[in-house]
C-alpha positions as CSV (number, residue, x, y, z in Angstrom):
1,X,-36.5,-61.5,-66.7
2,X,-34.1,-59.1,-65.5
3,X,-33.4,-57.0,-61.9
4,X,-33.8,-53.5,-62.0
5,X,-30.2,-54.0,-60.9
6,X,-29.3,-56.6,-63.4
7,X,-30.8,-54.1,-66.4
8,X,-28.5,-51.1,-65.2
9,X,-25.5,-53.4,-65.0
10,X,-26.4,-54.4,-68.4
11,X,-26.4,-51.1,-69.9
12,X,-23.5,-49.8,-67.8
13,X,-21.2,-52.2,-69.7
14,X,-22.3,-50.9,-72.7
15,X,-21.6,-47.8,-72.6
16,X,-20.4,-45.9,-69.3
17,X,-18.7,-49.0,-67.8
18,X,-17.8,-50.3,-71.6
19,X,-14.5,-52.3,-71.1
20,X,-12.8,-51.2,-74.4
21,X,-13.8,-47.4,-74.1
22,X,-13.9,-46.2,-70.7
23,X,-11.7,-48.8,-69.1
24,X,-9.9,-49.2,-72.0
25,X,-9.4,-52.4,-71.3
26,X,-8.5,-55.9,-74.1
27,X,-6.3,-53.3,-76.1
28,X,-4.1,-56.3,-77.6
29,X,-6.7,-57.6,-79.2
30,X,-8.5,-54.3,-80.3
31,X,-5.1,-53.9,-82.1
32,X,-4.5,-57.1,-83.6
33,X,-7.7,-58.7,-85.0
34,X,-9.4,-55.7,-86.0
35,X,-7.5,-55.2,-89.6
36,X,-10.6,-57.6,-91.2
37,X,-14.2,-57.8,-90.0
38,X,-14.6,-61.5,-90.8
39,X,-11.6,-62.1,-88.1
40,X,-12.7,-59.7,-85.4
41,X,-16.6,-60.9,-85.4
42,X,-15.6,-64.8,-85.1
43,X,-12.7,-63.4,-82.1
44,X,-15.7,-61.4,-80.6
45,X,-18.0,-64.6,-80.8
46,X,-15.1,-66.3,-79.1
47,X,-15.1,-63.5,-76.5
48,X,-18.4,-63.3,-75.5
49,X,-18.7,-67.1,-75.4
50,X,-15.8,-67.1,-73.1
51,X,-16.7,-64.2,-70.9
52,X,-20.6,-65.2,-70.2
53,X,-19.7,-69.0,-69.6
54,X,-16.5,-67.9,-67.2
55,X,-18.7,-66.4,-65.0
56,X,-21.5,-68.2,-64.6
57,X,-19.1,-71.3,-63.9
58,X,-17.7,-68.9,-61.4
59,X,-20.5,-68.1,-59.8
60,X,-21.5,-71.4,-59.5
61,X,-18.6,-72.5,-57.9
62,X,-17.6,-69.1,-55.8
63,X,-18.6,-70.8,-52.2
64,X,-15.8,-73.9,-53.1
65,X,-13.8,-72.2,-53.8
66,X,-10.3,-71.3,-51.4
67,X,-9.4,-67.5,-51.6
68,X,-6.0,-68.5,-51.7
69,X,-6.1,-70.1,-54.8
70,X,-8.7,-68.4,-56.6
71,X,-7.0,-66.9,-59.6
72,X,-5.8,-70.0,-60.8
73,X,-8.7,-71.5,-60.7
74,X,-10.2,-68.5,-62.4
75,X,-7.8,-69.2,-65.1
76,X,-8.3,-72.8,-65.4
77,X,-11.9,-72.4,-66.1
78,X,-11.2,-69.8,-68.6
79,X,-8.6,-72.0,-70.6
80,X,-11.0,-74.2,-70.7
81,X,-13.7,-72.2,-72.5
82,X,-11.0,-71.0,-74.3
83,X,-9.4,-74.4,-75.4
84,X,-13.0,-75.6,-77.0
85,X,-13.5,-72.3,-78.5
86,X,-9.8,-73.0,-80.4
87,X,-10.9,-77.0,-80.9
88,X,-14.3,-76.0,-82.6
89,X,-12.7,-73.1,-85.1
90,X,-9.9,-75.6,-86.1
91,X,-12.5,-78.2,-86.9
92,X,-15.2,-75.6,-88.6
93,X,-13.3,-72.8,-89.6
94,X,-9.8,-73.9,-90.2
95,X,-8.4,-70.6,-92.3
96,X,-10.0,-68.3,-89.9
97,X,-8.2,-70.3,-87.4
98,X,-4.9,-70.1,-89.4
99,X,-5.5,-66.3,-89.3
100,X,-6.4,-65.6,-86.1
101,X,-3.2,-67.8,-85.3
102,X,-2.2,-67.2,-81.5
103,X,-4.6,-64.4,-80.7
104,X,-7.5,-66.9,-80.2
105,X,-5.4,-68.4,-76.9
106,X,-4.2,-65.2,-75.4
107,X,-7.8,-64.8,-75.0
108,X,-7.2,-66.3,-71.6
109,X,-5.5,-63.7,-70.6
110,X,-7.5,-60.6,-71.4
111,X,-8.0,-58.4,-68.4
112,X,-11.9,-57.7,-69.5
113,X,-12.8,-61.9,-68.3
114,X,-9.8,-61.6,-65.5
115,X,-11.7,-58.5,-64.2
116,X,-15.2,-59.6,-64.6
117,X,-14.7,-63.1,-62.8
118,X,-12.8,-60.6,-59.7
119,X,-15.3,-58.1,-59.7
120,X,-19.0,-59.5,-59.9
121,X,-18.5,-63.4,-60.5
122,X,-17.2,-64.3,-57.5
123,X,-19.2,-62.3,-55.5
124,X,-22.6,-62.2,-57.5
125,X,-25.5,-65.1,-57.9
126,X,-24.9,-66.9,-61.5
127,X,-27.8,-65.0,-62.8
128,X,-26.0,-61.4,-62.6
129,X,-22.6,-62.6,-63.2
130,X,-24.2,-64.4,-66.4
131,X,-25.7,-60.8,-67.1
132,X,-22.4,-58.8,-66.3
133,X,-20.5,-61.5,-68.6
134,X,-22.2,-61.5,-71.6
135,X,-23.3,-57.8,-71.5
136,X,-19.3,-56.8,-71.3
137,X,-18.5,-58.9,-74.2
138,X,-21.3,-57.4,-76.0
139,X,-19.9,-54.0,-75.0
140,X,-16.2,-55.3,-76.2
141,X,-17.9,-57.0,-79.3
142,X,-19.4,-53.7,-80.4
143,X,-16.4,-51.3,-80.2
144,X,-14.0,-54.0,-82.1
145,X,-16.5,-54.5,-85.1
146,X,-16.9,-50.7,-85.5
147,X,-13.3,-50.7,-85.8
148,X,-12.9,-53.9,-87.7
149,X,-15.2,-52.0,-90.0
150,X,-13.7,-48.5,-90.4
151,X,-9.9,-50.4,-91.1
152,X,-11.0,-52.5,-93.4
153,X,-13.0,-50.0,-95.6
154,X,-10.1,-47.7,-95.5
155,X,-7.0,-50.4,-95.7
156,X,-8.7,-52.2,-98.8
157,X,-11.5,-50.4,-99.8
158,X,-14.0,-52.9,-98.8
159,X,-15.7,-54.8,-96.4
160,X,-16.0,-59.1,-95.9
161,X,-14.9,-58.9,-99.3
162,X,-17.0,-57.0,-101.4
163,X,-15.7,-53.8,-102.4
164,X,-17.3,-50.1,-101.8
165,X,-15.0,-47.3,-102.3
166,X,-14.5,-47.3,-105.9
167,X,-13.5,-44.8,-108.6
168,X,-9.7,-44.6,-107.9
169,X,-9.6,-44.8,-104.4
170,X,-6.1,-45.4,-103.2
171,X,-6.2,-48.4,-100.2
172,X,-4.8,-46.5,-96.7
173,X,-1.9,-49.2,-96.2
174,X,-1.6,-48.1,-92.4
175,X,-5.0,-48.7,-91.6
176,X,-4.3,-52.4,-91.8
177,X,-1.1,-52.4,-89.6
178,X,-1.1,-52.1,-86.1
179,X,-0.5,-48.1,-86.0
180,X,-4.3,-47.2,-88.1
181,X,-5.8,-49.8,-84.7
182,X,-4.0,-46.9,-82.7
183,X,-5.3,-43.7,-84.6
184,X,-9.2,-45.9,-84.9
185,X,-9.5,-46.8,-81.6
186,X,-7.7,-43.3,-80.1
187,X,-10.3,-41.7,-82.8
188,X,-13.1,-44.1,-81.4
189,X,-12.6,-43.2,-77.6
190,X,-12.0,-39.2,-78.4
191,X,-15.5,-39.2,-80.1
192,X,-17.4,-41.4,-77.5
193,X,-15.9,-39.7,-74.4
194,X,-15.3,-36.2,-75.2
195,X,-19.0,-35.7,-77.3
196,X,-21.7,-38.4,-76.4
197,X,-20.2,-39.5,-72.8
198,X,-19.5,-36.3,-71.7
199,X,-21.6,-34.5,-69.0
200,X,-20.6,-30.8,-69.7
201,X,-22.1,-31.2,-73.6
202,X,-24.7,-33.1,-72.7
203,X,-26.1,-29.9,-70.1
204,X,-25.3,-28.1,-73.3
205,X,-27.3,-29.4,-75.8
């Protein structure tokens, strides 16, 4: 059961605090995974897994651990999430693997897990930091597979494979390069914070 306190800091990284859209933050990876949906759910699985075990290890180990030396050991526990998440898709899901290639290792560096073990798991109990860690990879999660979504419709005319835009429709070749992750994700923020985020049309309508 959830804090009052725990709820809101659930939410927040949903949607005001979201990682991707307001702090616009794991961009790499918004850019590079999201050209098929298939890819970007397993690399969001990864994520989440990564982000909500980080911290509550964290947590769990915040009063051992020497200021001084903190971010490596931040790291450390990270490539280690990171390293079994990489060891079970190579055994289960070798071709995702293949395609996912280097992406699913530079998830120890993405600033949304850096950020989160900084900012709430090293200073929170391991009930909230477990909260704050797997609500922001839900928040990440969310934003990518809309993306995923709209890139993959528009690049191939399809989605996981099964085909939906018929009747000559001619494939958008940019939408699965790296510059239609730039226009859907510029496109994505524009709408979220300029019309449902902002204050000013909110007191409007």
């Amino acid at each position: 059961m959830m804090t009052t306190k725990q709820w809101s800091l659930f939410k927040e990284n949903l949607g005001t605090q979201n990682p991707v859209f307001v702090q616009v933050l794991g961009i790499c990876s918004t850019l590079a995974v999201t050209n098929v949906l298939k890819n970007t759910l397993v690399m969001c699985l990864g994520l989440i897994f990564v982000t909500a075990l980080s911290n509550l290890t964290l947590s769990l180990l915040r009063a051992w651990i020497p200021p001084r030396i903190r971010m490596m050991v931040e790291v450390l526990v990270i490539a280690c999430l990171v390293m079994l998440v990489d060891i079970y898709l190579k055994a289960y899901a070798p071709a995702i693997s293949r395609q996912l290639g280097p992406y699913v290792g530079l998830i120890i560096t993405n600033c949304i897990i850096m950020g989160r073990a900084e900012a709430v798991a090293l200073t929170s109990p391991p009930k909230t930091a477990l909260i704050d860690g797997l609500s922001s990879g839900i928040g990440y999660a969310y934003v990518l597979l809309i993306i995923a979504a709209v890139r993959e419709l528009l690049g191939t005319g399809g989605i996981w494979g099964v085909t939906l835009l018929g009747g000559g429709w001619q494939n958008w070749t940019i939408m699965v390069m790296a510059p239609g992750g730039f226009f859907v994700l510029a496109l994505f923020i524009w709408i979220v914070k300029g019309w449902i985020l902002n204050p000013a049309r909110k007191a409007q309508a």
